[in-house]
N, C-alpha and C positions, 0 to 999 in steps of 0.2 A: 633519406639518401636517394639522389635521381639511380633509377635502374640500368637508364640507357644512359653510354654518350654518344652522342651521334656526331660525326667527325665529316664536315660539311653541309654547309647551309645553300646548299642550291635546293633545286626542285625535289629528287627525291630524298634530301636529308628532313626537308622542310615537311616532305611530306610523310613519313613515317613520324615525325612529332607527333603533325596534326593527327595523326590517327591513336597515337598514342596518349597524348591531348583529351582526348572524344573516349577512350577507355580510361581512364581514371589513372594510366600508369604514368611515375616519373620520369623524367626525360631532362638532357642537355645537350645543348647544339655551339659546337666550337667551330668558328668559319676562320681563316687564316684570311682573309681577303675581310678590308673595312666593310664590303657592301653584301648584299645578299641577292638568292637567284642563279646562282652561275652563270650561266651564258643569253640567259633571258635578259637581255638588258632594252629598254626602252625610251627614247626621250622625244619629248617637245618642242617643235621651236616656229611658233603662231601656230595657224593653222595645219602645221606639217605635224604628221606620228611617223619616228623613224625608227627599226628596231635592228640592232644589233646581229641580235640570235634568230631565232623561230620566229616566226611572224603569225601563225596560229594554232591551235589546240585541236586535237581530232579526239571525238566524244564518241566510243565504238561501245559502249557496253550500258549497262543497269548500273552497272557496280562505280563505274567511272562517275556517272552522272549524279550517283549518291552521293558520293566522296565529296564533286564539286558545289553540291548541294548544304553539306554539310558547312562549310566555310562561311562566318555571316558576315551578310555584305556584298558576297561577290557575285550572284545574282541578280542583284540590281546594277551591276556595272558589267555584264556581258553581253556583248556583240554576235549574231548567229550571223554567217556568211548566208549570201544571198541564192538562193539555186538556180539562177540563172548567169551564177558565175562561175558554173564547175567546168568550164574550158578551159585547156592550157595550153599553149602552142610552142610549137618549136620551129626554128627560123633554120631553110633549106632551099639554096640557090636563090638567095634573096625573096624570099616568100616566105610567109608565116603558114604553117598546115596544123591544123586542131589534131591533137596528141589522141592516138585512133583508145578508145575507154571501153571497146568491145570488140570480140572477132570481128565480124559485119564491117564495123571501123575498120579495123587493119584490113582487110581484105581491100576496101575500096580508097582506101588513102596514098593519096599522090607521096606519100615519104617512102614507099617501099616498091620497087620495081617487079615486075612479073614473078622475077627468080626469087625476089626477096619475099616474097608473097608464098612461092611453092613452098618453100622451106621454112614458113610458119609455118603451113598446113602438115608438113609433114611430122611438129612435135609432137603428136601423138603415139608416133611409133621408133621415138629418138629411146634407147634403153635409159632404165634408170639407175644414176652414179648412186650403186651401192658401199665404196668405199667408206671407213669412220675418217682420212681426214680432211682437213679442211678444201675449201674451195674460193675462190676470188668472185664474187659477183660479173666479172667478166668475163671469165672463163665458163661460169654456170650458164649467162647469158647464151654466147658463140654454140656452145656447145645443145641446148634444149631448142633456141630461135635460129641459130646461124650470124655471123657475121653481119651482114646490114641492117639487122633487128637490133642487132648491141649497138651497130655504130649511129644509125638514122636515128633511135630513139631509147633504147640503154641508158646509155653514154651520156647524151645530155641531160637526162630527164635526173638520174643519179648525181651528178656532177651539181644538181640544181639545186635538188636535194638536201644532200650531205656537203656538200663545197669540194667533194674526194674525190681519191682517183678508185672509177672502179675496180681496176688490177689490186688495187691492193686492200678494198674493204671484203671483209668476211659475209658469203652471205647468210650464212647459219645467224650472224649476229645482227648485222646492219637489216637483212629479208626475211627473219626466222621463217615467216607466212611461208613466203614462195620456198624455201629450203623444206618446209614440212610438207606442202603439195606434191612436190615428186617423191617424198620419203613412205607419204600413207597410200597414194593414188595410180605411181607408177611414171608420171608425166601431168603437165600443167593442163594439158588440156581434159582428160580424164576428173582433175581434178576440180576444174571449172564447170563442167557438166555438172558433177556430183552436187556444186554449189549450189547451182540456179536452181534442179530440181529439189532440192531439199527448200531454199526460198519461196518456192512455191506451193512446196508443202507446209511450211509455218509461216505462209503469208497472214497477215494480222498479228501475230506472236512474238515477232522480233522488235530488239532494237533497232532502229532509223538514225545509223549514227550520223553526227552533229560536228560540224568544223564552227569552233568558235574563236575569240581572241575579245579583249576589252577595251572599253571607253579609252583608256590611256595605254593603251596596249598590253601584251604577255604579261610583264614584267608586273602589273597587278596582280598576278596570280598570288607569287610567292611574296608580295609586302602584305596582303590580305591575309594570308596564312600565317605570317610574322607576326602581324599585329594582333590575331586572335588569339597567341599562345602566352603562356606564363611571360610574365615584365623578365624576371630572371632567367631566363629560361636559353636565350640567344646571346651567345657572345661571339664578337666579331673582330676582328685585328689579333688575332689569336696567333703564338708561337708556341709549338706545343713542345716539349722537352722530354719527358718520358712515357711511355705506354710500357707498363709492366707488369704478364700474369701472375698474382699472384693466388692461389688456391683458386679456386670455384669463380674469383672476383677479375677485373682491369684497374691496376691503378693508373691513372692519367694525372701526366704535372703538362701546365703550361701555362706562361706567362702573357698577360693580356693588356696591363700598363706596366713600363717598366720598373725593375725593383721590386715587383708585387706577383709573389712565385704560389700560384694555388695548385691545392693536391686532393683527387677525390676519388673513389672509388665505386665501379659500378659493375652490375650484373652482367650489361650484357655491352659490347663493341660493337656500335652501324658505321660502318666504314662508306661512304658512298661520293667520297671525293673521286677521280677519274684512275681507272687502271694504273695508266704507267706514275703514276703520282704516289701508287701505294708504297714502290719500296723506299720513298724517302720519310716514310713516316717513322717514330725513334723508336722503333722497338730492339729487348736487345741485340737480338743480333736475326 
């Protein structure tokens, strides 16, 4: 009997498999949608790669690099971005200005004016929002940089991003990083110091993270991991009917070709279809 059901076949449903896969434990994957990936979608057409979603992969740890290690196959079909293409610019009065990647930068970058300049320098002594609740990435912005730091370069650079409106992404959730640098440090830039000198105290010891993406784009990631797991193991065009606790167990009914009502029971529930999508799922009440 599978332990898990895991209730979405995108990236992280796909990805708890595979790990689950790799441990010897049982596993099933119910995707409501024919295709798999979620929003990772990628296609062809001659010489063009066009992608849908995320256009590439940020490789920050051991652990990550394991993981993608682990996958067979996808190794030979991974693309490492070139490091002399870590510029990104932002277009301001009709001129492109390279996106400032360190103080030094912002300081000397034509995107931010005298004033808008003082009032970075001054985040160091901006108090830190001890409140528990939430805050807007934009209001975090205004508030630690000042207004022409969210508008010049915020703004767009998040909008780029995420396709969102800063006002209304969370930055606990959308920035956790930057949301925990003023929570351990006091302020960003406290907390950017604390960085550097520690990088330079485990210089040679760290990870050198890695932006990568594939031969045929993202979207290889999660058919590589598809293809590697149990034949039975993925189903897809999935309508699921009831999820109900019973004892210690989840019973899950859903139907997957019509007239054909399967019913199985499992240890444990990975839910990892999107937020607001949870409360349509049938549980009873």
């Amino acid at each position: 009997m599978p332990s898990s059901c895991i209730i979405g076949g995108g990236l992280s449903g796909l990805s708890f498999a595979w790990k689950s896969h790799c441990q010897g434990s049982a596993y099933r994957i119910l995707e409501s949608r024919t295709g798999i990936g979620g929003n990772l979608k990628s296609h062809r057409a001659g010489a063009h790669l066009y992608e849908e979603g995320p256009h590439s992969l940020l490789v920050s740890s051991h652990t990550q690099a394991a993981f993608l290690s682990s996958i067979p196959g996808l190794k030979e079909r991974t693309l490492y971005a070139n490091n002399f293409a870590k510029k990104r610019f932002l277009r301001k009065d009709g001129q492109l200005h390279a996106v400032p990647m360190n103080p030094l930068a912002a300081l000397t970058s034509p995107l931010l004016s005298t004033a808008g300049k003082t009032r970075l320098l001054s985040e160091a002594w901006v108090p830190a929002n001890l409140s528990t609740e939430d805050e807007s990435i934009a209001a975090f912005a205004r508030r630690r940089l000042g207004n022409e730091v969210y508008e010049s370069c915020i703004n767009p650079m998040i909008s780029g991003i995420y396709a969102g409106d800063p006002e209304k992404l969370s930055i606990r959730h959308a920035l956790p990083r930057l949301a925990a640098m003023e929570g351990s440090h006091g302020s960003l830039t406290a907390a950017l110091f604390h960085k550097i000198v520690a990088s330079i105290k485990a210089k040679g010891s760290g990870f050198k993270p890695q932006v990568i993406s594939f031969i045929d784009g993202l979207q290889e990631l999660p058919n590589t991991m598809a293809a590697a797991l149990r034949p039975d193991a993925l189903h897809t065009g999935v309508s699921l009917q009831k999820i109900t606790p019973i004892k210690d167990k989840w019973r899950v009914q859903w139907v997957q070709h019509p007239g054909v009502v399967h019913c199985e029971d499992f240890e444990n529930l990975i839910i990892t279809i999107p937020a607001h999508r949870i409360p349509q799922l049938p549980f009873p009440s």
